[in-house]
BAVO-768740 format. One record per atom (N, C-alpha, C, O): residue number from 1; residue in one letter; atom name; z, x, y. Coordinates in Angstrom, 1 decimal. Example, Ala and Ser with C-alpha at 12.3 -4.5 7.8 and 13.67 -1.06 7.14 Angstrom:
2
     k   r    a       pz       px       py
     1   A    N      7.8     13.2     -5.7
     1   A   CA      7.8     12.3     -4.5
     1   A    C      7.8     13.2     -3.3
     1   A    O      8.5     14.2     -3.3
     2   S    N      7.1     12.8     -2.2
     2   S   CA      7.1     13.7     -1.1
     2   S    C      7.9     12.9      0.0
     2   S    O      8.0     13.4      1.1
This chain:
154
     k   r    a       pz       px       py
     1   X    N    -23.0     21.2     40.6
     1   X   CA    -23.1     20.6     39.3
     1   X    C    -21.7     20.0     38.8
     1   X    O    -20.7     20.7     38.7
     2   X    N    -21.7     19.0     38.6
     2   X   CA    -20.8     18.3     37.9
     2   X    C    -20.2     18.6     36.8
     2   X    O    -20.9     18.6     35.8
     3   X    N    -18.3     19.0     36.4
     3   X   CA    -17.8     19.2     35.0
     3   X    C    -17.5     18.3     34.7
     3   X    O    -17.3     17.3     35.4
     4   X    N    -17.4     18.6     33.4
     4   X   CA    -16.7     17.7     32.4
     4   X    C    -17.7     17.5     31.3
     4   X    O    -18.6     18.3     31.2
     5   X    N    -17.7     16.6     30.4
     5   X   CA    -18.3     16.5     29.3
     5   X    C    -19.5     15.0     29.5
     5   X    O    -19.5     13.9     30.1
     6   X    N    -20.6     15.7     28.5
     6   X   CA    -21.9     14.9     29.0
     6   X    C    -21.5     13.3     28.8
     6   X    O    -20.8     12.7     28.0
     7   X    N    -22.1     12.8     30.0
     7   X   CA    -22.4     11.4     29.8
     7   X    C    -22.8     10.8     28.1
     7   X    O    -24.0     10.9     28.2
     8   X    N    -22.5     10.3     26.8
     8   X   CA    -22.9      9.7     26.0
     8   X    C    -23.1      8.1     25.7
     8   X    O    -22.2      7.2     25.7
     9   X    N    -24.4      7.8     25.6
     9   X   CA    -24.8      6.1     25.7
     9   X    C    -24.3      6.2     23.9
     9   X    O    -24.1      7.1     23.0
    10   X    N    -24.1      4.9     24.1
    10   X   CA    -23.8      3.8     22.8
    10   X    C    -25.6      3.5     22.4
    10   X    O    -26.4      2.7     22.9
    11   X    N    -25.8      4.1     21.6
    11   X   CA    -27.0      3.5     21.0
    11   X    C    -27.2      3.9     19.5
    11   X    O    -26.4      4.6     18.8
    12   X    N    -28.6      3.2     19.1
    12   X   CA    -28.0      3.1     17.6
    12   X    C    -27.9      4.0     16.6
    12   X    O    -27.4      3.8     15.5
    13   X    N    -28.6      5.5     17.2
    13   X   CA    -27.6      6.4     16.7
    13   X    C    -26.4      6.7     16.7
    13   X    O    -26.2      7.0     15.5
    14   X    N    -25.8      6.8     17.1
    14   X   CA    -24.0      6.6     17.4
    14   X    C    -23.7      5.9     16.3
    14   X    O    -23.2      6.4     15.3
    15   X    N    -24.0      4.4     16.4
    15   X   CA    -23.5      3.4     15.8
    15   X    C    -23.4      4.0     14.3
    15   X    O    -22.4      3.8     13.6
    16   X    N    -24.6      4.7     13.8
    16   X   CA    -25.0      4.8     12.6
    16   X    C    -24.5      6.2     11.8
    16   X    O    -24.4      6.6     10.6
    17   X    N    -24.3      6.7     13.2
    17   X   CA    -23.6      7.7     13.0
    17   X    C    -22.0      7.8     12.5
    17   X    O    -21.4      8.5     11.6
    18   X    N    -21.4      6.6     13.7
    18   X   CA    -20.0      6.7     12.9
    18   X    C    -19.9      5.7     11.8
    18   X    O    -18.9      5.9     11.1
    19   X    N    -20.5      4.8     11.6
    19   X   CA    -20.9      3.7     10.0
    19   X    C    -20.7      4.9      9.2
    19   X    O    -19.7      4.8      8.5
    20   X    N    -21.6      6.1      9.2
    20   X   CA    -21.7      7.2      7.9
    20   X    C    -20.5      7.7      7.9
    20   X    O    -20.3      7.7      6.7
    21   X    N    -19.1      8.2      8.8
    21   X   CA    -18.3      8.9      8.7
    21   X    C    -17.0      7.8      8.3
    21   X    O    -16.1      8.0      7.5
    22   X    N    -17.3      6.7      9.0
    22   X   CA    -16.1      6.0      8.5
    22   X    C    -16.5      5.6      6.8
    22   X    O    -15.6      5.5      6.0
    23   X    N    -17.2      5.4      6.8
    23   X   CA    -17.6      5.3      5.1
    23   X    C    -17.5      6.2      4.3
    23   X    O    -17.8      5.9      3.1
    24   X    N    -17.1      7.4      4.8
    24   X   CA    -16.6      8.6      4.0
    24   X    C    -15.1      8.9      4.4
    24   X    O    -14.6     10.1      4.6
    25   X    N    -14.3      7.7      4.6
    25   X   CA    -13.0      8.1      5.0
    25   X    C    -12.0      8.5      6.4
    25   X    O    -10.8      8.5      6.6
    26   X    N    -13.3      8.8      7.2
    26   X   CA    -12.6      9.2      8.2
    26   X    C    -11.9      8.4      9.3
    26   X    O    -12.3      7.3      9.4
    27   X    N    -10.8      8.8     10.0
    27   X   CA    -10.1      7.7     10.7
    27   X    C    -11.0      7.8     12.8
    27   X    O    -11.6      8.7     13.5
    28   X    N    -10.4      6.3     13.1
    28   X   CA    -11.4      7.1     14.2
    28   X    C    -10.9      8.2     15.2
    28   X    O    -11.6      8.3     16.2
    29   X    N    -10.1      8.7     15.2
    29   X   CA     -9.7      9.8     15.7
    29   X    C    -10.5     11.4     15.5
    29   X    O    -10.8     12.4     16.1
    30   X    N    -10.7     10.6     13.7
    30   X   CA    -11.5     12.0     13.2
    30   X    C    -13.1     11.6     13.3
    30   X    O    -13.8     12.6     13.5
    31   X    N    -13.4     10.8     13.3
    31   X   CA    -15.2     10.7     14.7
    31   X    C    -15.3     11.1     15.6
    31   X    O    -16.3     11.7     16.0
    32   X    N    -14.3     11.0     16.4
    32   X   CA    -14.1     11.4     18.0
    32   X    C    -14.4     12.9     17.7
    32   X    O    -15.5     13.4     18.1
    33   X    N    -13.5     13.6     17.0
    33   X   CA    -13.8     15.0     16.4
    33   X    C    -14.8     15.5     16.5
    33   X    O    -15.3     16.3     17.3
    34   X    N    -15.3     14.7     15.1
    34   X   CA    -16.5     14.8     14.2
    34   X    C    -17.9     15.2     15.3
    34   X    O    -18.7     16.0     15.4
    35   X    N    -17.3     13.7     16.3
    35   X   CA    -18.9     13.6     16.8
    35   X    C    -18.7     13.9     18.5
    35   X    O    -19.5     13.4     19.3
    36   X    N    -17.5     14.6     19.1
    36   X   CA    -17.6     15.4     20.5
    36   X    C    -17.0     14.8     21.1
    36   X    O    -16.6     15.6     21.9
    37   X    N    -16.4     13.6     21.4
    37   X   CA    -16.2     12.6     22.4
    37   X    C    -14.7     12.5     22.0
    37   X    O    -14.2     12.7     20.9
    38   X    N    -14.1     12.2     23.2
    38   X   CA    -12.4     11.8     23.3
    38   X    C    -11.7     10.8     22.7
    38   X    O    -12.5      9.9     22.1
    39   X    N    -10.9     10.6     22.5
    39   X   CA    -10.6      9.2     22.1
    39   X    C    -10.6      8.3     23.4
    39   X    O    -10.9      7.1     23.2
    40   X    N    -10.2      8.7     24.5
    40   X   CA    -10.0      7.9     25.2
    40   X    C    -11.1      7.2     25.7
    40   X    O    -11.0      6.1     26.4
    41   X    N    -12.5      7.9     25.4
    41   X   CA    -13.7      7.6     25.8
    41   X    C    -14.4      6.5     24.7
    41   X    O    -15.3      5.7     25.1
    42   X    N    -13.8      6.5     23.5
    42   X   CA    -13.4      5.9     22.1
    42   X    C    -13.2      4.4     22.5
    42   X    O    -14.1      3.5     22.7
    43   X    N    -12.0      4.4     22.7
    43   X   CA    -11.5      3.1     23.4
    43   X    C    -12.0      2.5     24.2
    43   X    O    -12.2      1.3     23.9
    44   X    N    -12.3      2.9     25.4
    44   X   CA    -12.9      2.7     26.5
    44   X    C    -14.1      1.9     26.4
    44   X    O    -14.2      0.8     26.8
    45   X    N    -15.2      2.5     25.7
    45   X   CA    -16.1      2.0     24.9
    45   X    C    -16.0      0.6     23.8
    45   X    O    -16.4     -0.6     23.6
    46   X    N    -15.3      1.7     23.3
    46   X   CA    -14.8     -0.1     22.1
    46   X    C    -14.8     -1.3     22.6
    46   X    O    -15.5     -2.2     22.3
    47   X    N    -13.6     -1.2     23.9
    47   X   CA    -13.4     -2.7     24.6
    47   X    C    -14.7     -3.2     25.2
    47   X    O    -14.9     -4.4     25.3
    48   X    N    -15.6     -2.1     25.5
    48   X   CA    -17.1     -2.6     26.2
    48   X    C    -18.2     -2.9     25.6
    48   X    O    -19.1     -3.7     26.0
    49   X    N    -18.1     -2.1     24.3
    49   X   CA    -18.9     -2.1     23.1
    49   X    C    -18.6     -2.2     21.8
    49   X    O    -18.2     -1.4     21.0
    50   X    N    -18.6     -4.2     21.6
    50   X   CA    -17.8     -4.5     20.2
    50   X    C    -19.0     -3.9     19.3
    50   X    O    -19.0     -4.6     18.3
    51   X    N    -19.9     -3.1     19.0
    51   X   CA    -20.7     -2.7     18.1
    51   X    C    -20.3     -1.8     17.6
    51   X    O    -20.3     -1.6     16.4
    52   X    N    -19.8     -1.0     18.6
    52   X   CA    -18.6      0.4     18.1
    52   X    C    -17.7      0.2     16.7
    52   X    O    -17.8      0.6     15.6
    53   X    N    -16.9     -0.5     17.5
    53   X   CA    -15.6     -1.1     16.0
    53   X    C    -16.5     -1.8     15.2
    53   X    O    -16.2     -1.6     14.0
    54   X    N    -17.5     -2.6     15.4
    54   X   CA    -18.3     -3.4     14.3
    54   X    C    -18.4     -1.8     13.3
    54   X    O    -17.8     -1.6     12.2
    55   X    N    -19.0     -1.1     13.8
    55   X   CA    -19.9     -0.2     13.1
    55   X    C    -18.9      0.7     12.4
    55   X    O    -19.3      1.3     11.4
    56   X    N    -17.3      0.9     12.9
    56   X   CA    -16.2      1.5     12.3
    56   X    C    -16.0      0.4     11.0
    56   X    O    -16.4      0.7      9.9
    57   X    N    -15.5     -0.6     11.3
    57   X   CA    -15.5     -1.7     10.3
    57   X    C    -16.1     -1.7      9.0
    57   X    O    -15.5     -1.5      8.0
    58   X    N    -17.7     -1.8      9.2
    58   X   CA    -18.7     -1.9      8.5
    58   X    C    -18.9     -0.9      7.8
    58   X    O    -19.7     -1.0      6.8
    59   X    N    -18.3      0.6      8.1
    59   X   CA    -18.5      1.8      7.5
    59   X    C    -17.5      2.1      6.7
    59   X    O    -17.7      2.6      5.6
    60   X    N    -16.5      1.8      7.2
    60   X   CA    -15.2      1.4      6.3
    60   X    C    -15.1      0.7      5.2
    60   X    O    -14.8      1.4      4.2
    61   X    N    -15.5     -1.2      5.0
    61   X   CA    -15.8     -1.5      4.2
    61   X    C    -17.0     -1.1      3.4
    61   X    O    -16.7     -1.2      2.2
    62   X    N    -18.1     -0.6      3.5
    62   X   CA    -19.2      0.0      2.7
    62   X    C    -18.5      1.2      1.8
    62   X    O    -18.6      1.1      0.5
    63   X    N    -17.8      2.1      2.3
    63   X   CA    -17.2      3.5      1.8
    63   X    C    -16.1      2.7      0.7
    63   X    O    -15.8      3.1     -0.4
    64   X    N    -15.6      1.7      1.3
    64   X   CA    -13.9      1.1     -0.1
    64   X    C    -15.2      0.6     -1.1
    64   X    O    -14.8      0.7     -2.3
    65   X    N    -16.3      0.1     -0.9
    65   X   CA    -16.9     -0.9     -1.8
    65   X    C    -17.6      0.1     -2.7
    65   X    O    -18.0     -0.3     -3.8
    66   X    N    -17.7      1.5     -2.1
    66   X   CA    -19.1      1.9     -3.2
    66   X    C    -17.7      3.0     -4.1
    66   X    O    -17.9      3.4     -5.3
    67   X    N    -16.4      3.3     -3.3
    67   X   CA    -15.5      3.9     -4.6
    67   X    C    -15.0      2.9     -5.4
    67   X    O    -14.6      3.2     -6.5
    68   X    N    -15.0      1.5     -4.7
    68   X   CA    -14.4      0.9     -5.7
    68   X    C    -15.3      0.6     -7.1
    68   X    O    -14.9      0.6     -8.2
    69   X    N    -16.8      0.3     -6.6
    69   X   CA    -17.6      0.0     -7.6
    69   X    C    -17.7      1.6     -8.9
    69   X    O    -17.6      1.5    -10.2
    70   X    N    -17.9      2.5     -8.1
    70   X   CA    -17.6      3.8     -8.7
    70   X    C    -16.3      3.6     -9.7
    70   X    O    -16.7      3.3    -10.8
    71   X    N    -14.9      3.7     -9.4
    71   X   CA    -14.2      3.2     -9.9
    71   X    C    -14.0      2.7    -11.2
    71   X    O    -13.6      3.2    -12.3
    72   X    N    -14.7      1.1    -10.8
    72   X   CA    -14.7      0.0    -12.0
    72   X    C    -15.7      0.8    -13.3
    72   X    O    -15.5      0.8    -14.5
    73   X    N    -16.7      1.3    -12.5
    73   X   CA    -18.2      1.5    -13.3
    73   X    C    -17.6      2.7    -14.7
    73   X    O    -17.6      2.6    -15.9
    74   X    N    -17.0      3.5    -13.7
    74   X   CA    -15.6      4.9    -14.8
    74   X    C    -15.4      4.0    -15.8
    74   X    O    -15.9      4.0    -17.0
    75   X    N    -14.5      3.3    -15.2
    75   X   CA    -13.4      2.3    -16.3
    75   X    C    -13.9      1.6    -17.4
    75   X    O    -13.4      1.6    -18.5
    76   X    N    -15.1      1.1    -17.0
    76   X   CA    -15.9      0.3    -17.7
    76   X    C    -17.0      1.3    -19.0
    76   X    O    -17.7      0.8    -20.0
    77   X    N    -16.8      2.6    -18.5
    77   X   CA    -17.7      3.2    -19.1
    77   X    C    -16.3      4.2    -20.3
    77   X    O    -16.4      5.0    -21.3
    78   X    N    -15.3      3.6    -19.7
    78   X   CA    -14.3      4.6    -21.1
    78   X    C    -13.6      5.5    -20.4
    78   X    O    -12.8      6.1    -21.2
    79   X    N    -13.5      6.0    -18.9
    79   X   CA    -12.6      7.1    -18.6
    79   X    C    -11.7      6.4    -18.4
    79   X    O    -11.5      5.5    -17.5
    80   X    N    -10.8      7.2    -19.4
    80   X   CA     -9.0      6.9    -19.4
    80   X    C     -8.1      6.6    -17.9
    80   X    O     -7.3      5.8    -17.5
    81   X    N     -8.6      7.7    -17.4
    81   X   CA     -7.8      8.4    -16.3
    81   X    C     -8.4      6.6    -14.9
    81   X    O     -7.6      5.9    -14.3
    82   X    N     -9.5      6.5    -15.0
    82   X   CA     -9.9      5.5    -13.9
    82   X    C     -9.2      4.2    -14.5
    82   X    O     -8.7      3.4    -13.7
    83   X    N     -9.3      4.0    -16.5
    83   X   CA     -8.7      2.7    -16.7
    83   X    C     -7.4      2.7    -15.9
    83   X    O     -7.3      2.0    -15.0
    84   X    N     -6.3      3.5    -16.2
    84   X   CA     -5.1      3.5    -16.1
    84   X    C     -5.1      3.3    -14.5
    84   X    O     -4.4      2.4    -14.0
    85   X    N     -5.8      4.0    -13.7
    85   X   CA     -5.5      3.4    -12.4
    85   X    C     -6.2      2.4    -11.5
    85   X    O     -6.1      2.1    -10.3
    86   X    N     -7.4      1.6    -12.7
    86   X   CA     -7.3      0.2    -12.0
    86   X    C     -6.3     -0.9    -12.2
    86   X    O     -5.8     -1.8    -11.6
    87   X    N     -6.3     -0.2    -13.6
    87   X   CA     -4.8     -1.5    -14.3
    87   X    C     -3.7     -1.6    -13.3
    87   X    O     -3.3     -2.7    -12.8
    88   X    N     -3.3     -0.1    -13.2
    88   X   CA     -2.1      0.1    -12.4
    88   X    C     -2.3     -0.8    -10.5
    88   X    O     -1.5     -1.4     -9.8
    89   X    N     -3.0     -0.5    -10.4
    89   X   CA     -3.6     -1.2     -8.9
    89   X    C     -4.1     -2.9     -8.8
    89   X    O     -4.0     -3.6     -7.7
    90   X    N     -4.5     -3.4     -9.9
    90   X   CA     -5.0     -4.6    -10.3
    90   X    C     -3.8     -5.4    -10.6
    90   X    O     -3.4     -6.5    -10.3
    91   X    N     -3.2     -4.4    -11.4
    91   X   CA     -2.1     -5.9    -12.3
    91   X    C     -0.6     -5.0    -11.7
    91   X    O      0.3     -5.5    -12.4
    92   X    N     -0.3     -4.4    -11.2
    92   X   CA      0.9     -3.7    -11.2
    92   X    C      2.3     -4.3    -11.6
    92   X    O      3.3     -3.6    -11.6
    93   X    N      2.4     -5.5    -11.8
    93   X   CA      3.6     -6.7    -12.2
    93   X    C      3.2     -6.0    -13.9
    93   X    O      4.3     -5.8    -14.4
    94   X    N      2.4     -5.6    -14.6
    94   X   CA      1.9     -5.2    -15.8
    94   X    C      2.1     -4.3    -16.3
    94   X    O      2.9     -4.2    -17.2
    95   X    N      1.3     -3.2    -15.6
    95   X   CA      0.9     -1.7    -16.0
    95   X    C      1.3     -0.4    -14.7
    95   X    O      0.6      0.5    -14.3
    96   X    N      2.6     -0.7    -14.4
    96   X   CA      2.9      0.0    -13.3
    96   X    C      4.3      0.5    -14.4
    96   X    O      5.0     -0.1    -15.2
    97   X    N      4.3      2.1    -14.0
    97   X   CA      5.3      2.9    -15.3
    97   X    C      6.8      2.5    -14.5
    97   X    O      7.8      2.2    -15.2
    98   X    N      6.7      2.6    -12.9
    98   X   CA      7.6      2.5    -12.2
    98   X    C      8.3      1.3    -11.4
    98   X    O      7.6      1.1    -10.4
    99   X    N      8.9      0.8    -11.5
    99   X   CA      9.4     -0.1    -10.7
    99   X    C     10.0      0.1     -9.6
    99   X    O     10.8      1.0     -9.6
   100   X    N     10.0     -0.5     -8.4
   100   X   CA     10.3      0.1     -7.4
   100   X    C     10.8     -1.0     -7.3
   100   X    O     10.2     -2.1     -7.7
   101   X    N     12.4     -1.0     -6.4
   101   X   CA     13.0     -2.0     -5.1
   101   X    C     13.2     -1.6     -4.1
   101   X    O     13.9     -0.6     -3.8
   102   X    N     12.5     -2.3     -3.2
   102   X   CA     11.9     -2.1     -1.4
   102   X    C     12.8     -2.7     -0.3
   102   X    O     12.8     -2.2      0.8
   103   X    N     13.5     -3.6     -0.6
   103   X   CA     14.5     -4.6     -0.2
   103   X    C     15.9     -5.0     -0.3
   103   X    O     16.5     -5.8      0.4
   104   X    N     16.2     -4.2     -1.4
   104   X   CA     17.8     -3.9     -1.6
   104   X    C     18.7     -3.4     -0.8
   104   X    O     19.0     -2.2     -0.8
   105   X    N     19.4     -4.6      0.2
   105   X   CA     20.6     -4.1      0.6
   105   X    C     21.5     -5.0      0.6
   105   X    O     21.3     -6.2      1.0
   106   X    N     22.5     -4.5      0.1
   106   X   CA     23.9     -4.9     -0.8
   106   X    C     25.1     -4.2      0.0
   106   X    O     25.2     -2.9      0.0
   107   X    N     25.7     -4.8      0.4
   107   X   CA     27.0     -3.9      0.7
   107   X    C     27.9     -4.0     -0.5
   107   X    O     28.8     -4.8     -0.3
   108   X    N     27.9     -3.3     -2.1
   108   X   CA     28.6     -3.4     -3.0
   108   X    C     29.9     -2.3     -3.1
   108   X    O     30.3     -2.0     -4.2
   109   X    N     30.4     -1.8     -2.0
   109   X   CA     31.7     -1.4     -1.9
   109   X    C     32.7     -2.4     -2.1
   109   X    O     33.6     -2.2     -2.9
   110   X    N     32.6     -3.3     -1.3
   110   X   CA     33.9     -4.9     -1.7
   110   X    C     33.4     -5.5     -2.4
   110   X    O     34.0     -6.5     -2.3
   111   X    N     32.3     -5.6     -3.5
   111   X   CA     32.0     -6.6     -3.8
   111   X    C     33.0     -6.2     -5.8
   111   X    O     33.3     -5.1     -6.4
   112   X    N     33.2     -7.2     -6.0
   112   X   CA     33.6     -7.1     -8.0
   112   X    C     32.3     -7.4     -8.7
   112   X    O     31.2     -8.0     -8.4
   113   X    N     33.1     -6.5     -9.9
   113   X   CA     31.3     -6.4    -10.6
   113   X    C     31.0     -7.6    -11.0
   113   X    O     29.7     -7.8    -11.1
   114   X    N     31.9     -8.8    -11.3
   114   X   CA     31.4    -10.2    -10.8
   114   X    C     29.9    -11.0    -10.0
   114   X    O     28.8    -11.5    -10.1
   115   X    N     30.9    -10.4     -8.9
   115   X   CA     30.0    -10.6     -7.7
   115   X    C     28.8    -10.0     -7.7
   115   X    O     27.9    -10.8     -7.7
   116   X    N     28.5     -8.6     -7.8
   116   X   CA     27.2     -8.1     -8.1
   116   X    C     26.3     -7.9     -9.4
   116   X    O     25.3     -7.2     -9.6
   117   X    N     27.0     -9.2    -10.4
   117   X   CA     26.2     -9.4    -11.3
   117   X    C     25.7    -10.2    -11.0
   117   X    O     24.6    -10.3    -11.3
   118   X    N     26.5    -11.3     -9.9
   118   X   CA     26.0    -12.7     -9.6
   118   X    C     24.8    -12.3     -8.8
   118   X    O     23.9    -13.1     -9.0
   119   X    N     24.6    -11.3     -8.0
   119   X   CA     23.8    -11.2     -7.0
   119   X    C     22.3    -10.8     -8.2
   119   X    O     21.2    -11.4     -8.3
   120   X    N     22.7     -9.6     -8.8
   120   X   CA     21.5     -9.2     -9.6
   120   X    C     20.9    -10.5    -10.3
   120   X    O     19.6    -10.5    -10.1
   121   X    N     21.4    -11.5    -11.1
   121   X   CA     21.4    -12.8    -10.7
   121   X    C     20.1    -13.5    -10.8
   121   X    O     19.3    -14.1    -11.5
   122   X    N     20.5    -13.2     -9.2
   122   X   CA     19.8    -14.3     -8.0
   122   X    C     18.6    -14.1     -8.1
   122   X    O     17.7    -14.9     -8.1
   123   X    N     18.5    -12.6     -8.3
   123   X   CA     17.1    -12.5     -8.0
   123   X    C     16.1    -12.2     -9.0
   123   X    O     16.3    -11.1     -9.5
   124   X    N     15.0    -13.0     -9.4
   124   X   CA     14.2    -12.6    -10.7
   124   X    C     13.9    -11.3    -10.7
   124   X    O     13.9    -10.7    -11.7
   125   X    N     13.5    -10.8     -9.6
   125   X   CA     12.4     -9.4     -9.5
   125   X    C     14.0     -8.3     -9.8
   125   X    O     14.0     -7.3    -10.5
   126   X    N     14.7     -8.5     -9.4
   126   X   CA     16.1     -7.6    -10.0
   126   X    C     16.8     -7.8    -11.0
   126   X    O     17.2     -6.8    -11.7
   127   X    N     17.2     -9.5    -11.5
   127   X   CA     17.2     -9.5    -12.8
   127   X    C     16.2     -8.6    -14.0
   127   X    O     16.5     -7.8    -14.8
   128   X    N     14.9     -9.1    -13.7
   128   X   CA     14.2     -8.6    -14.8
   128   X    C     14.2     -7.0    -15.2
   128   X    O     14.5     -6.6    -16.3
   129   X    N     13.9     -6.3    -13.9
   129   X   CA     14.0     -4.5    -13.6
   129   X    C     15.3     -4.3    -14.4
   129   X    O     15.3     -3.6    -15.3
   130   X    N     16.1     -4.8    -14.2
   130   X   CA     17.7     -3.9    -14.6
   130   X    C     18.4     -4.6    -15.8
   130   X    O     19.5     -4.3    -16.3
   131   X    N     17.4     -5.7    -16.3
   131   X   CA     17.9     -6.5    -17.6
   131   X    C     17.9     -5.3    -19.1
   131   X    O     18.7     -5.7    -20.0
   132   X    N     17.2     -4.1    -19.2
   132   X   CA     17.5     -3.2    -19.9
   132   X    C     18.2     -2.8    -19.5
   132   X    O     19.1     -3.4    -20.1
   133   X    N     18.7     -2.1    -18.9
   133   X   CA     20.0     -1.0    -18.3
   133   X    C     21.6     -2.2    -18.1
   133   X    O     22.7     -1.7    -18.5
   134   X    N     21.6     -3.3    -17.6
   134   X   CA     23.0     -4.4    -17.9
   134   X    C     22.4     -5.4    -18.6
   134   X    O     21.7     -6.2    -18.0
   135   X    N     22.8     -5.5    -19.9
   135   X   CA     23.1     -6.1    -20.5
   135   X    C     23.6     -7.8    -20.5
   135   X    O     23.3     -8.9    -21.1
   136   X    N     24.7     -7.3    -19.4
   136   X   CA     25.3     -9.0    -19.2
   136   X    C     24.3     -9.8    -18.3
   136   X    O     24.5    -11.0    -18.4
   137   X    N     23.3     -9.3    -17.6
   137   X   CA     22.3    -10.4    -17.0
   137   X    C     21.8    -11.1    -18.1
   137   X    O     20.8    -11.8    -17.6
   138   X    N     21.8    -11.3    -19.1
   138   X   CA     21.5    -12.5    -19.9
   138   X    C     22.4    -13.4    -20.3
   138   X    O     22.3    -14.5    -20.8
   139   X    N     23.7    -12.6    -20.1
   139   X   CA     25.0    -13.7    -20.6
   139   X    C     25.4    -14.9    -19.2
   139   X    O     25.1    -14.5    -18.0
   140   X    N     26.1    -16.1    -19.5
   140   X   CA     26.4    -17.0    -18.8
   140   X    C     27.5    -16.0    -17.9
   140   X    O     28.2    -15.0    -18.1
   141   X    N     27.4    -17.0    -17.1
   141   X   CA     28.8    -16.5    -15.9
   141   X    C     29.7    -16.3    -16.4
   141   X    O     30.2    -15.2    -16.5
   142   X    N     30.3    -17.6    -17.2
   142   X   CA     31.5    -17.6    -17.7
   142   X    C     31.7    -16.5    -19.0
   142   X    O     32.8    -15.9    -19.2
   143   X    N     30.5    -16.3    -19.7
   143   X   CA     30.7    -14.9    -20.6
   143   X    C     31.6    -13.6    -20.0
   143   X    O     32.6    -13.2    -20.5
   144   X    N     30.5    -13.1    -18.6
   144   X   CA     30.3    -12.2    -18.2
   144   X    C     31.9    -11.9    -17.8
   144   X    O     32.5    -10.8    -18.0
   145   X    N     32.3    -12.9    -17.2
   145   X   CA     33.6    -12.9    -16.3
   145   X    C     34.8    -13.0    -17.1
   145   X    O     35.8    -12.4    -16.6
   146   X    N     34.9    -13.4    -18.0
   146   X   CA     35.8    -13.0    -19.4
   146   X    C     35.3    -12.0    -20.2
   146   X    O     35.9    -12.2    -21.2
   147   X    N     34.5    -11.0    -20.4
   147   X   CA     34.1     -9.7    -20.2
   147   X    C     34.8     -9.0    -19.9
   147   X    O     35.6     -8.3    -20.5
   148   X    N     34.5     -9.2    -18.3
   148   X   CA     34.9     -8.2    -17.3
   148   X    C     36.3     -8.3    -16.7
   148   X    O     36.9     -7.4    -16.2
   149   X    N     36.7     -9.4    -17.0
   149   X   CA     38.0     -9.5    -17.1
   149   X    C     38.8     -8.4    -18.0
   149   X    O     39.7     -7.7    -17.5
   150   X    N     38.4     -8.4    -19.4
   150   X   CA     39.3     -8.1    -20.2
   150   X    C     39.2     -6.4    -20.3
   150   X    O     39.9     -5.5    -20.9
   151   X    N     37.7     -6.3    -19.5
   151   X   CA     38.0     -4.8    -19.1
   151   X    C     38.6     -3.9    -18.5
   151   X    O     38.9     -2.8    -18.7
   152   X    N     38.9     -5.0    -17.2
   152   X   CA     40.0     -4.8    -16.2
   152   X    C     40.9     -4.4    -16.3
   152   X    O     41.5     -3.4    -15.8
   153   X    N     41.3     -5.3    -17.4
   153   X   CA     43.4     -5.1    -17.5
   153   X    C     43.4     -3.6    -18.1
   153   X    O     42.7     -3.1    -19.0
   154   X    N     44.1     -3.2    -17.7
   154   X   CA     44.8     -1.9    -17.9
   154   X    C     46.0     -1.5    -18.9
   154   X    O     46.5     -0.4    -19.0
């Protein structure tokens, strides 16, 4: 007798099977789990049977579509907790508490605080964030630099 683990056909239970699990989140590593089979057997399949990933796909989008609608339906119906986090997800330029910079690198060891006012500056998305906390990003160059000049002198 032959080891190893049973022969499994691609048919439309399977398919329907992992449609249900990826629609409830699961990654396909955790199908493989879920439903006995390897990943390597996973793959292998996949490249042979685009119905596979169709059916990952399709389970995936179905599961984002029915929390999302869930979601909106909360929001729509008055729960605070779901408004605040579609706002926050929807408009986040808006209703986001935090601002985050993703992209910031500056070598501001040699630079004068000139120079890295100029840079803050440059950029709308860092002007705007840090226009409460410096002040001088609203003033002209020439302000700022006779400013910071006269703080200089010792």
């Amino acid at each position: 007798m032959k080891r190893g683990p049973k022969p499994r056909q691609v048919n439309q239970d399977l398919l329907e099977k992992i449609e249900h699990h990826a629609a409830r989140g699961l990654s396909q590593k955790q199908i493989c789990d879920a439903l006995g089979f390897s990943e390597t057997w996973w793959h292998a399949k996949k490249a042979e049977y685009s119905e596979l990933g169709e059916s990952y796909k399709k389970g995936s989008a179905s599961g984002l579509a029915d929390v999302t609608n869930a979601l909106y339906e909360n929001a729509m119906n008055g729960n605070p907790v779901s408004q605040i986090f579609f706002l926050k997800n929807r408009d986040p330029n808006r209703w986001n508490d935090v601002k985050s910079i993703n992209h910031l690198q500056l070598n501001v060891s040699k630079m004068t605080d000139s120079q890295l006012l100029q840079e803050l500056k440059s950029d709308p998305v860092l002007s705007s964030t840090f226009q409460n906390i410096i002040p001088q990003l609203d003033q002209t160059n020439d302000e700022v630099t006779e400013q910071l000049d006269g703080e200089q002198k010792w």
